[in-house]
C-alpha positions as CSV (number, residue, x, y, z in Angstrom):
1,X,0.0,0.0,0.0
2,X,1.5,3.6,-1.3
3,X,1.2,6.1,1.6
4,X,0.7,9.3,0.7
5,X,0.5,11.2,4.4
6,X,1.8,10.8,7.9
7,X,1.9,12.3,11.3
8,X,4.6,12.0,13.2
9,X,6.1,13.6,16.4
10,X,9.4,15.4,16.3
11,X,11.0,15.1,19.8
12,X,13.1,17.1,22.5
13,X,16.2,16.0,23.9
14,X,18.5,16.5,26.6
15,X,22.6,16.6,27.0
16,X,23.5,14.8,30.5
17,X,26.3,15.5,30.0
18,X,28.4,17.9,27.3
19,X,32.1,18.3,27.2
20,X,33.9,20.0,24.4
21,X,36.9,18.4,23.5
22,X,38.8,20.9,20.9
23,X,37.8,22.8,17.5
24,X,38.1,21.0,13.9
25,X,39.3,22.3,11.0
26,X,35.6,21.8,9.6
27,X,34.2,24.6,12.3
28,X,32.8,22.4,14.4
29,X,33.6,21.0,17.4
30,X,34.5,17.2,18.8
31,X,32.5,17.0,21.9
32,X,31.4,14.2,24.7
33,X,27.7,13.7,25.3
34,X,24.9,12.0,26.8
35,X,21.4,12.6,25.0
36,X,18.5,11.1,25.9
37,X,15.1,11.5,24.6
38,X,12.1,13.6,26.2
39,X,8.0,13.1,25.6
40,X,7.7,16.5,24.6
41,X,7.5,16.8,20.9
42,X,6.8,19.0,18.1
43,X,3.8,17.2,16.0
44,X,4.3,16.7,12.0
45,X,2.4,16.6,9.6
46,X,3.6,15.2,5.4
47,X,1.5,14.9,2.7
48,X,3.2,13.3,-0.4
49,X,3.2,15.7,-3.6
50,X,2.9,14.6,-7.2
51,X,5.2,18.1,-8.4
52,X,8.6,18.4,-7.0
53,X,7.5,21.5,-4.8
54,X,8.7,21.9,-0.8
55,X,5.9,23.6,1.1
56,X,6.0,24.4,4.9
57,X,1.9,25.3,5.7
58,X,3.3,26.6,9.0
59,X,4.9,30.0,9.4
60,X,7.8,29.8,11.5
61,X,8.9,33.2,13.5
62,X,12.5,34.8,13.0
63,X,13.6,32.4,10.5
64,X,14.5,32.7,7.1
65,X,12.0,30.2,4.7
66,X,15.8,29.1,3.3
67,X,17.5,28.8,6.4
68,X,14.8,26.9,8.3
69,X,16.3,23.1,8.5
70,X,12.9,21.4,7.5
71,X,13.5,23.2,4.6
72,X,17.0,22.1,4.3
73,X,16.5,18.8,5.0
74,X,13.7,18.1,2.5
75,X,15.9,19.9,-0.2
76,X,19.0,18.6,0.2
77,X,17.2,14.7,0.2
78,X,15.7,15.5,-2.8
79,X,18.5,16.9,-4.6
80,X,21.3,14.2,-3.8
81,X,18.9,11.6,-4.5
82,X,16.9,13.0,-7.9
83,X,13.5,12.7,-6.1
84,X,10.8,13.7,-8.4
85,X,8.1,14.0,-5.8
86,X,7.5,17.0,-2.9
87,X,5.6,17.3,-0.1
88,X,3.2,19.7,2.6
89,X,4.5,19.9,6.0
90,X,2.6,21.4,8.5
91,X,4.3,21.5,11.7
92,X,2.2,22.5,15.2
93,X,5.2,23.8,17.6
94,X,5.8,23.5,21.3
95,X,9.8,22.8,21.9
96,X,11.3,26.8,22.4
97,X,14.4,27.5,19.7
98,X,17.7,28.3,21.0
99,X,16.6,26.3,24.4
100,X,19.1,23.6,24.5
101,X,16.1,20.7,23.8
102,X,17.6,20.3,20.1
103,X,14.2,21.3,18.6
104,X,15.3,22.8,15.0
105,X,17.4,19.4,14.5
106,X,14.9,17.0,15.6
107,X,12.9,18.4,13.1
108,X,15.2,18.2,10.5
109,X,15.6,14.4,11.2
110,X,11.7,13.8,11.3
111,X,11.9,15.7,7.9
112,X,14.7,13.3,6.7
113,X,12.9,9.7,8.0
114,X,9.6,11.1,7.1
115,X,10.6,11.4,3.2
116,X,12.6,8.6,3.4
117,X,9.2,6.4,4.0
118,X,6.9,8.8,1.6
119,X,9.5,9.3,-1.3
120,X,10.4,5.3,-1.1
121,X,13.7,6.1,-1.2
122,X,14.7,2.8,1.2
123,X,17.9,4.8,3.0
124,X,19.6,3.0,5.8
125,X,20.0,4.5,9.1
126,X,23.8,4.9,8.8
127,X,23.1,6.9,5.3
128,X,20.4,9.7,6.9
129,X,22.8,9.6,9.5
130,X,25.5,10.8,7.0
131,X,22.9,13.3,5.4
132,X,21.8,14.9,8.5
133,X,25.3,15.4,10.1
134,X,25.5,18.0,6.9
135,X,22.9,19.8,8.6
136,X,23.9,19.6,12.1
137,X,25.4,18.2,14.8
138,X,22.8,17.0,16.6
139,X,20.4,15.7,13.9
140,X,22.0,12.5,13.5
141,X,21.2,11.7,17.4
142,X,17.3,12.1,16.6
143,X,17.7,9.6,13.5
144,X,19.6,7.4,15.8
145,X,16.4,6.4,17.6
146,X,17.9,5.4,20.9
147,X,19.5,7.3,23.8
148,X,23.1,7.5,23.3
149,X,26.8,8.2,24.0
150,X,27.8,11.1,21.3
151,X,31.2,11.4,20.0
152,X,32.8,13.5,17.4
153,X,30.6,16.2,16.5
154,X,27.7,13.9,18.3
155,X,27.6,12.3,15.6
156,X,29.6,8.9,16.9
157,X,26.4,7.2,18.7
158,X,26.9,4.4,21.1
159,X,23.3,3.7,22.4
160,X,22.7,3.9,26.6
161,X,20.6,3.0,28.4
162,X,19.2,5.2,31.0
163,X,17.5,5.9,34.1
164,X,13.9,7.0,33.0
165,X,13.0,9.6,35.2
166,X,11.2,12.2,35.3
167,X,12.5,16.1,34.1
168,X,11.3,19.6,35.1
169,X,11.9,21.9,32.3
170,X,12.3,25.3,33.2
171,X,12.7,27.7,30.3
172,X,13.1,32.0,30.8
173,X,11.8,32.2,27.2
174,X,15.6,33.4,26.0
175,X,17.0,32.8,22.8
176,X,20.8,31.7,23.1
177,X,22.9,31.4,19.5
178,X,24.8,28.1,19.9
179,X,27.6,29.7,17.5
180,X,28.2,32.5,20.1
181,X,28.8,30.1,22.6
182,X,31.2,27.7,20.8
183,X,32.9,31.0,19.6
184,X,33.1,32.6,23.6
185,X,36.7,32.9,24.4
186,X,35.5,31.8,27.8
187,X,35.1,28.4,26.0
188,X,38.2,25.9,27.2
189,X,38.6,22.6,26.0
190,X,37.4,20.0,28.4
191,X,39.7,18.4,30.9
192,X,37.4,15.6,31.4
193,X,37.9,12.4,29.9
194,X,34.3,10.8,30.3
195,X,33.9,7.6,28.5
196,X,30.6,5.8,28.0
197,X,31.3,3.0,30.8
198,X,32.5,6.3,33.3
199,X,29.6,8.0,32.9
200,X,27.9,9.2,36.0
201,X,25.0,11.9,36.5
202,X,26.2,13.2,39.9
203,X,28.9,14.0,38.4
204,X,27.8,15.0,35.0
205,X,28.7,18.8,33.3
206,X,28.0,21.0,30.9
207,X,31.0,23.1,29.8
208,X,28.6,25.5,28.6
209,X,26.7,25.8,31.8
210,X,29.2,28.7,33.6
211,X,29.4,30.9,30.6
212,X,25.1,30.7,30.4
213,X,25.6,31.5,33.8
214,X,27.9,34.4,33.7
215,X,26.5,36.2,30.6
216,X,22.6,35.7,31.3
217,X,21.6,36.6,34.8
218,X,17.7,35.7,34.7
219,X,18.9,32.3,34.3
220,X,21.3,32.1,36.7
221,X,18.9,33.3,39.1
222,X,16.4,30.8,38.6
223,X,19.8,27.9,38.4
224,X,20.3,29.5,42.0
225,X,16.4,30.0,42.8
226,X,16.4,26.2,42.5
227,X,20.0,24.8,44.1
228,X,18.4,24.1,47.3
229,X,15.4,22.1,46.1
230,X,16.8,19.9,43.8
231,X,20.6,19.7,41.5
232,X,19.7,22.0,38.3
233,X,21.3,21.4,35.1
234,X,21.3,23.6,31.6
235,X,21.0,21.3,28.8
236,X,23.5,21.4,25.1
237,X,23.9,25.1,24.5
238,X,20.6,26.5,25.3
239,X,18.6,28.9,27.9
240,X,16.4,25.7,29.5
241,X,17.4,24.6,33.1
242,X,16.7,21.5,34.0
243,X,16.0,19.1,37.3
244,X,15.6,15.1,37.5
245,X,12.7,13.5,39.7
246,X,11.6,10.5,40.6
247,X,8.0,11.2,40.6
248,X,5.5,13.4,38.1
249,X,4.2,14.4,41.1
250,X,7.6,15.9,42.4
251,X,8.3,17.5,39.6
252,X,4.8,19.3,39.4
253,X,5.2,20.2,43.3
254,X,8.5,22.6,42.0
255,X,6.7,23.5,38.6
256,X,4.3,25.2,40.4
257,X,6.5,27.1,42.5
258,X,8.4,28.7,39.1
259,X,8.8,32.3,38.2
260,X,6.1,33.4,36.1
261,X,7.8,34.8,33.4
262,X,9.0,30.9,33.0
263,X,7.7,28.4,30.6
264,X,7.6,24.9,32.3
265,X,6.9,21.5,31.1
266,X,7.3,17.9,33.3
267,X,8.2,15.3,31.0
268,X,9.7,11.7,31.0
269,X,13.2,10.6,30.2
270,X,13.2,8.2,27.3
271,X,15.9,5.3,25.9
272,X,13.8,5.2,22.6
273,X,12.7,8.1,20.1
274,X,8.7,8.5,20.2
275,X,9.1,9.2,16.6
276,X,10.9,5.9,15.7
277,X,7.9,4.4,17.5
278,X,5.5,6.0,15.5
279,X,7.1,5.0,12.3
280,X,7.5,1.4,13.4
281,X,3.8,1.2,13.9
């Protein structure tokens, strides 16, 4: 049977871990991670097209049509591989950008296994992994499908598995540009050596974190608002701070107590992508 339409969800991630090991010659940087999934997700939807048109239905604030990586991804699939079909993508939005919860490359990757199924074009995972390290460095973690140990730019995945608790997402609604913050001179290469059998979340950092800290004071006082409840976190390079429960119901006792100028969302930890799931059913 041809399918012609999906609806998938596109999800949010979070770095337990990020050390930066040194800069390449490419621009980017070799790092050390720990992703994991989260069960809060963009939603997608794809309808197949007969032309060879790209169409995004959903207008999408502050960025540039060409620049947006849906876009990029569906483009650059269809060039290197001749496709002569297109596709609608309507896309209803609820991970923040620049929030450290990998939002604009999940999507990409949901973009790049969506088309894979509706274009028929029968890629292997290692292959849209190749493709969507092109686009960025954490896309090939969401077409991965299971949490992971990241090496090289993230894109070396050795699949974890992981406590799956419960998160309180804590986010001051700020923007932060990950390319400022891999260009801060205040950026050292890590000292730490983690390795995937090391690993250890009470010990876990995010070389990013004191920078964040230093340069954006509304988050650091929330970070400090919140060091004698729980141990708060700042995930990849973005603005969200983050704390690890046991219980839903924990997590919602401390949500309720946020700023109000915050956004906050409790979620669960996952091993496995919800949008793998979706596609294997």
């Amino acid at each position: 049977m041809n399918t012609t339409y999906l609806s998938l969800p596109s999800p949010a991630k979070v770095n337990l871990q990020l050390n930066i090991i040194n800069k390449r010659a490419d621009g980017y940087h070799n790092i050390k991670t720990v992703f994991q999934y989260l069960d809060f997700c963009d939603h997608f939807t794809f309808n197949l097209r007969q032309d060879k048109n790209i169409t995004l239905k959903t207008p999408m604030i502050n960025i540039n049509h060409n620049d947006n990586l849906i876009i990029k991804a569906a483009t650059l699939l269809q060039q290197q591989y001749q496709c002569n079909h297109g596709v609608e993508i309507s896309i209803d939005k609820n991970i923040p950008m620049g929030a450290g919860l990998g939002g604009g490359s999940s999507n990409a990757a949901t973009t790049l296994l969506a088309l894979n199924y509706l274009w028929g074009l029968h890629l292997t995972k290692p292959q849209l992994i190749d493709i969507g390290s092109k686009l960025g460095a954490d896309v090939p973690f969401f077409i991965f499908g299971h949490a992971a140990f990241g090496e090289g730019i993230g894109d070396i995945l050795s699949p974890m598995v992981l406590p799956e608790k419960w998160y309180l997402l804590i986010n001051p609604n700020i923007h932060i540009s990950t390319s400022k913050l891999y260009n801060s001179p205040k950026l050292k290469p890590s000292t730490r050596n983690i390795t995937i059998t090391s690993f250890n979340i009470d010990t876990a950092t995010n070389d990013f974190e004191p920078i964040i800290l230093d340069q954006y004071p509304q988050i650091a006082d929330i970070f400090n608002w919140l060091q004698p409840i729980s141990s708060p976190r700042i995930t990849g390079s973005g603005s969200t701070i983050y704390t690890i429960f046991d219980t839903r119901e924990e997590a919602s006792t401390i949500a309720a107590l946020a700023p109000a100028f915050c956004s906050t969302q409790v979620v669960k930890g996952l091993n496995t992508s919800p949008l793998h799931n979706a596609l294997a059913n």
